[in-house]
N, C-alpha and C positions, 0 to 999 in steps of 0.2 A: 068681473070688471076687467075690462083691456088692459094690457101691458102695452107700453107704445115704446121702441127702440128705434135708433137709427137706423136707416139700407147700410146694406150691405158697401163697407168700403168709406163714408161717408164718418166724418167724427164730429162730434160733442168738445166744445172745449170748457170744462169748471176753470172758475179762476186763475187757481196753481195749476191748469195746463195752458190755458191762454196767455201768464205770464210767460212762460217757459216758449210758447211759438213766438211771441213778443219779444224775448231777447235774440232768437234768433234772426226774425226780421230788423231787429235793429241795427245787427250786427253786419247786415246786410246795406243797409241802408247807409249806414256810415262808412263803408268801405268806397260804394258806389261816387255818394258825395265827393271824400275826400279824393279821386280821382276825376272830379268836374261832371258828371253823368247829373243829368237832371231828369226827376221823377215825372212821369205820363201814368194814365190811367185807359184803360177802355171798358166798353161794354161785357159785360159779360153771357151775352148771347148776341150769339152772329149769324151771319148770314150760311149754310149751308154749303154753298158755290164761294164762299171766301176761301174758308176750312179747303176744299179739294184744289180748288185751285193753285192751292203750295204744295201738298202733301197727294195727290191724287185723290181717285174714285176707293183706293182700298182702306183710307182712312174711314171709312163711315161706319166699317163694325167694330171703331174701337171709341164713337161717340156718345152722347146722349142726345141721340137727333129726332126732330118729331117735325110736325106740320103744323103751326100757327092758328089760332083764330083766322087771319087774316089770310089762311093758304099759305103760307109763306114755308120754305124746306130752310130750322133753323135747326141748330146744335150750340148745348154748352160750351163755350171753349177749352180746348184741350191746352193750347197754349197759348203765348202773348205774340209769337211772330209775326202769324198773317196781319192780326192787327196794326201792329207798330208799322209793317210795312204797306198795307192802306193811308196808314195818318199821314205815312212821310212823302206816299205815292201823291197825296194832296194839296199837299203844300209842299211839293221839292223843293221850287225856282224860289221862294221866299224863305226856306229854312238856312241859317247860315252853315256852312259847311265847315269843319266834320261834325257833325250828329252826335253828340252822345249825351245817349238816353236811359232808364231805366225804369222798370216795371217791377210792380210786387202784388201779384193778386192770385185769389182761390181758382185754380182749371179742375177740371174733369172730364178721366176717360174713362170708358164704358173697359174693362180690361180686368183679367180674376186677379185676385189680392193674391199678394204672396209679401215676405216680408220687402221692407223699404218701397212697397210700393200700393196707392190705397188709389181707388178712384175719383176723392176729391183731396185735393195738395196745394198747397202754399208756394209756387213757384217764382223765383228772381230770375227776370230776363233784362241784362245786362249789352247794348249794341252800339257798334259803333260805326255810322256812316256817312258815306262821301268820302272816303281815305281807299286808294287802292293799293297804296305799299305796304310792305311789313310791320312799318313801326305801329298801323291800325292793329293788327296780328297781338302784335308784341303786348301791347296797352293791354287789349281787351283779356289775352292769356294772364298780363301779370295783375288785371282787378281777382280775376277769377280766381289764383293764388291768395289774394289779401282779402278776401269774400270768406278761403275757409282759416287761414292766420290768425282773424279778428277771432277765433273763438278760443283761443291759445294751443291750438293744435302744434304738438313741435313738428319742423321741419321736414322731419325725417318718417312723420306717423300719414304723408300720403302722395304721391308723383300726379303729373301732370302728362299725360302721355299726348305725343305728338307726331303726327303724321299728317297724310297731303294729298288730297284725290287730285291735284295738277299734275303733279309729279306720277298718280301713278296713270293717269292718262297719258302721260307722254311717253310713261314704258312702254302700257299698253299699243299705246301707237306703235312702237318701236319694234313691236312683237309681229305686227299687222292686222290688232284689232282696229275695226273702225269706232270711232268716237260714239256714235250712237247704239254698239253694243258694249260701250264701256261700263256701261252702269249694272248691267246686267251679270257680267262680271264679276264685278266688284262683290255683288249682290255674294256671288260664289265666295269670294276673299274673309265677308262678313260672318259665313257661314264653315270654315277652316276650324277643324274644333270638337264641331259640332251634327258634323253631318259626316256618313262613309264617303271613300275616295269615288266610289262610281255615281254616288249621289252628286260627287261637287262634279266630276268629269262631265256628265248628263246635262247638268245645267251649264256649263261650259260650254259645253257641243252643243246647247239648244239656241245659246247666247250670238254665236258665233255661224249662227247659218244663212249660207250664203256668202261668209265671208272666206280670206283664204289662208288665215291665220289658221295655225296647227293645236287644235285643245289640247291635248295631250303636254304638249309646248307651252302655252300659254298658263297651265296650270302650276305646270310644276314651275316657271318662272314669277307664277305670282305668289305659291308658296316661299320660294327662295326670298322675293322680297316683303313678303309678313312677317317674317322670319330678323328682319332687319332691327337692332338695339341699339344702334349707335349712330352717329354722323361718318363714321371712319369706315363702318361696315356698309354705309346708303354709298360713299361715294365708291367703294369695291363694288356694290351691285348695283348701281344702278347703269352701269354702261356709257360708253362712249358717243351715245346719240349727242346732236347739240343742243334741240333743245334740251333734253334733259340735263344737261351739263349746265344750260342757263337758270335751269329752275335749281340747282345746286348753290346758286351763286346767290340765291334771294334765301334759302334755308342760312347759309352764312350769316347773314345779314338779321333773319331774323334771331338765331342763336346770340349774336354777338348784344343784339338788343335788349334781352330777354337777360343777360349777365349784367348790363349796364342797368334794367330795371330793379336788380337783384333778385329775381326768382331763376334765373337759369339753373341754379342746381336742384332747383325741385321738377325740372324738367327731362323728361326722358323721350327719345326716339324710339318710336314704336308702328311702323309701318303696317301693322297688322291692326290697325284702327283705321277704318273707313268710315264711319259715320253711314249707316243707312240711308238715309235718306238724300235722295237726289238732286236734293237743289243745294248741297253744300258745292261749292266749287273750286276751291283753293284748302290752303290749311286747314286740318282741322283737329282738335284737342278733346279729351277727356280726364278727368281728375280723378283719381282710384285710392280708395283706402289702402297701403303700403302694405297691411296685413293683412290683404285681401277677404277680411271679412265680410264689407258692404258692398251692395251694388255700385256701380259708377257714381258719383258724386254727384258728379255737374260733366255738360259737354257741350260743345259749341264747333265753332268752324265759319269761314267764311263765304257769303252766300249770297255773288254778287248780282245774279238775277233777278231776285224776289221781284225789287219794288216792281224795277218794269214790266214783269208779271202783272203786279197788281195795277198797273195803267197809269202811273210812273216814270220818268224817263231810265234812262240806265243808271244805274249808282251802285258803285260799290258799297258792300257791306259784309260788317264781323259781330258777333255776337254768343252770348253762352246761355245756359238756363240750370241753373240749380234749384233743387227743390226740398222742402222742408223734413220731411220724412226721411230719407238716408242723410241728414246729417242730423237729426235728431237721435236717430236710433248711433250714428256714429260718435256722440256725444257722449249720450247713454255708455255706452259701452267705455270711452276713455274717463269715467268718471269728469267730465267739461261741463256737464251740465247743470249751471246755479239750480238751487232750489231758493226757489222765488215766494216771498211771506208777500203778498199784496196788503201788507193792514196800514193803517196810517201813522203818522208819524207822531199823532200824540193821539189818546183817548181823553175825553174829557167829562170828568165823576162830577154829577153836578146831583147833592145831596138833598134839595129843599128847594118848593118855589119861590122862596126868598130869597134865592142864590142866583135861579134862571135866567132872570133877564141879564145880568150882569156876564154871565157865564156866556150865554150866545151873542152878546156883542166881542168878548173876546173870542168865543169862536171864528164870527166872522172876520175879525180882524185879523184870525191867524191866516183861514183861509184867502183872503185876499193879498196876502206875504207869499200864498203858495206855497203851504205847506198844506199837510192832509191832514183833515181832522175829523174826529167822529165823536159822537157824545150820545148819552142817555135818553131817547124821548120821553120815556117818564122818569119821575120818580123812583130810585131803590137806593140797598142800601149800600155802606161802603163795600164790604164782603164782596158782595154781587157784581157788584163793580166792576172790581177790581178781577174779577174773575172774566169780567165781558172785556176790557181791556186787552187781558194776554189770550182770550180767546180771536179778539180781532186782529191781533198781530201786532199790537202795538208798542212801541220798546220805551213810550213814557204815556203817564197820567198826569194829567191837572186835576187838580181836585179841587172842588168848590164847595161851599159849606156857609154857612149865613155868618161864621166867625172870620172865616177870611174875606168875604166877600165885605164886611162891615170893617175888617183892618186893609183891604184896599191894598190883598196880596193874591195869590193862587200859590198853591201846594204845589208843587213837583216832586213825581214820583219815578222813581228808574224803576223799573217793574223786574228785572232782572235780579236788581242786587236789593230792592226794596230801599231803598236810598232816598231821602226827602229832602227838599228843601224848600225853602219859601221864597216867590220873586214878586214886586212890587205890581201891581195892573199893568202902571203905566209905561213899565219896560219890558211887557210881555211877549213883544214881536222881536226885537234885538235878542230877549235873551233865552229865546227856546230858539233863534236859527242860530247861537252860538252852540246851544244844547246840539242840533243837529250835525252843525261843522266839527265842535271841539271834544262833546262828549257833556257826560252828565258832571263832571267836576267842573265845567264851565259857570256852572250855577252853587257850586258849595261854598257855605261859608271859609 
């Protein structure tokens, strides 16, 4: 006989783990809310030529992309941006300006597992647009802060690091790269670390040709500024150019913003984050476990080209994306993570079909109070019961029985302490949601 598992990368969620991704996303959800962002949804297969058209032609080997019945060149979505920036390319001139939005849906990329990271993820994409100053920055940094807060993270267990591909195009500049081999650059900056010196120099001099900036220069002044930890240390290195002196004057401003939010002390300057990808255009941030156990948290940056990419007019935009798997596994690890009983809030022990009908109209009435209730479809007996009760999770029993049901009471059972009491039919919704709110001595004589 077949065994049939998951692919590769792909998870299964049982109850107690679907709880457990459920509080995360709500946590998410509430953060979002309480800072005015309103939830959107998309498709979760797109167009091919959507996908590249944000991220290029070298996103495709990191997709699930196939060819359609209808011929059509589509892929799973890897993430929510391109789309959010289609919906808003659509409706620009009618959407009120600033934008803020929020997404929570399953992506996948075709990409090897390693930990914190799986090929289908639960990701929150969080944006904010039509705002081109700082305080857009500021906002959208300090949800991303109260995004990982809400799960009681202390302060001090993960930084927000912050850095500015404007700023370093305008060193760049400074240096005498040209703006269209800035990126390629950068690419090298990304790569500080990780790669040998004549690997990054190579790619420096390859970045750089034709132009009449000095790699060798160029390098060692981008290591100098990767290298940057502080505001005190950016305004020592980053020179007396004026624009860059201008773009000094809007980092002020977003610091000063960012304390008034109260997260600026979970904020760090870290110049040696560039954000890969090259449609970020201004600031750009990432969230880091402090104990550098996990991969980046969440990362974002502002990325004011998209829409018009997507056939749109011009509109600024900021936004972040954190995703379920490194903060799960980061939960895991700080003991944060509830363990989540899904069982209902009462079991209901119905002894006899002289008891039934009685017993499922207060069922239903509890249900319709909105509480959770579960009960026996057949007959058995109490034992058994009562044994299916704390198997279902349940932290109280009603018990029904042709003796209470004819004195025109129900049993209450605390299944914990084995604790009973008797409550009248007809005050049976008032006095299990005090059960609920106050406890099981809500109902003791």
């Amino acid at each position: 006989m077949s065994k049939f598992e998951s692919l590769p990368g792909f998870r299964a969620f049982y109850p107690e783990d679907r709880a457990r991704l459920g509080h995360i996303l709500d946590v998410w959800r509430r953060a979002c809310r309480r800072h005015g962002f309103r939830e959107w949804e998309g498709p979760v297969l797109e167009p091919l030529e959507l996908l590249t058209a944000k991220s290029g032609d070298e996103i495709v080997r990191q997709l699930f992309n196939f060819t359609d019945k209808g011929e059509r060149a589509v892929a799973l979505r890897p993430e929510m941006t391109p789309t959010l920036a289609r919906l808003v390319a659509a409706r620009a001139n009618a959407l009120p300006k600033p934008i803020r939005w929020f997404a929570i849906g399953e992506c996948y990329r075709y990409e090897k597992q390693q930990k914190g990271r799986l090929r289908a993820f639960h990701q929150l994409n969080a944006d904010l647009l039509g705002e081109a100053g700082p305080g857009a920055d500021a906002e959208v940094i300090a949800l991303c802060a109260e995004c990982l807060l809400g799960f009681g993270l202390s302060r001090d267990s993960f930084a927000l690091r912050l850095s500015d591909r404007t700023l370093w195009f305008r060193v760049l500049a400074s240096l005498g790269v040209p703006d269209e081999a800035a990126p390629a650059v950068l690419g090298a900056v990304d790569k500080l670390g990780r790669s040998t010196d004549a690997e990054l120099l190579a790619q420096v001099t390859s970045a750089l040709s034709g132009a009449s900036a000095d790699p060798a220069r160029v390098l060692a002044e981008s290591r100098r500024l990767a290298a940057v930890r502080s505001f005190a240390e950016l305004e020592a290195a980053a020179g007396a150019d004026p624009a860059v002196a201008a773009r000094l004057a809007e980092w002020r401003e977003l610091l000063s913003l960012l304390a008034g939010l109260g997260v600026g002390d979970l904020v760090r300057v870290d110049l040696g984050i560039v954000r890969g990808l090259a449609y970020y255009t201004g600031f750009v941030f990432e969230a880091f476990d402090a104990e550098g156990e996990q991969r980046a948290l969440a990362g974002g940056g502002r990325y004011d080209g998209l829409v018009e990419r997507m056939g749109g007019p011009a509109m600024p935009a900021v936004g972040f994306g954190m995703g379920d798997v490194t903060v799960a596994n980061l939960l895991e690890s700080r003991g944060l993570m509830p363990s989540y009983a899904e069982g209902p809030d009462f079991f209901v022990a119905i002894l006899g079909a002289d008891a039934r009908d009685a017993a499922l109209r207060d069922v239903a009435a509890l249900r319709s109070a909105g509480m959770r209730v579960e009960y026996n479809l057949r007959d058995g007996r109490f034992p058994k019961l009562m044994q299916a009760a704390e198997s279902a999770g349940a932290r109280f029993a009603l018990v029904y029985g042709g003796e209470e049901v004819a004195r025109g009471v129900a049993k209450v059972r605390e299944l914990a302490s084995r604790s009973e009491a008797e409550v009248p039919r007809v005050d049976l919704v008032p006095a299990m949601r005090a059960v609920l709110e106050e406890g099981f001595g809500a109902v003791q004589p």
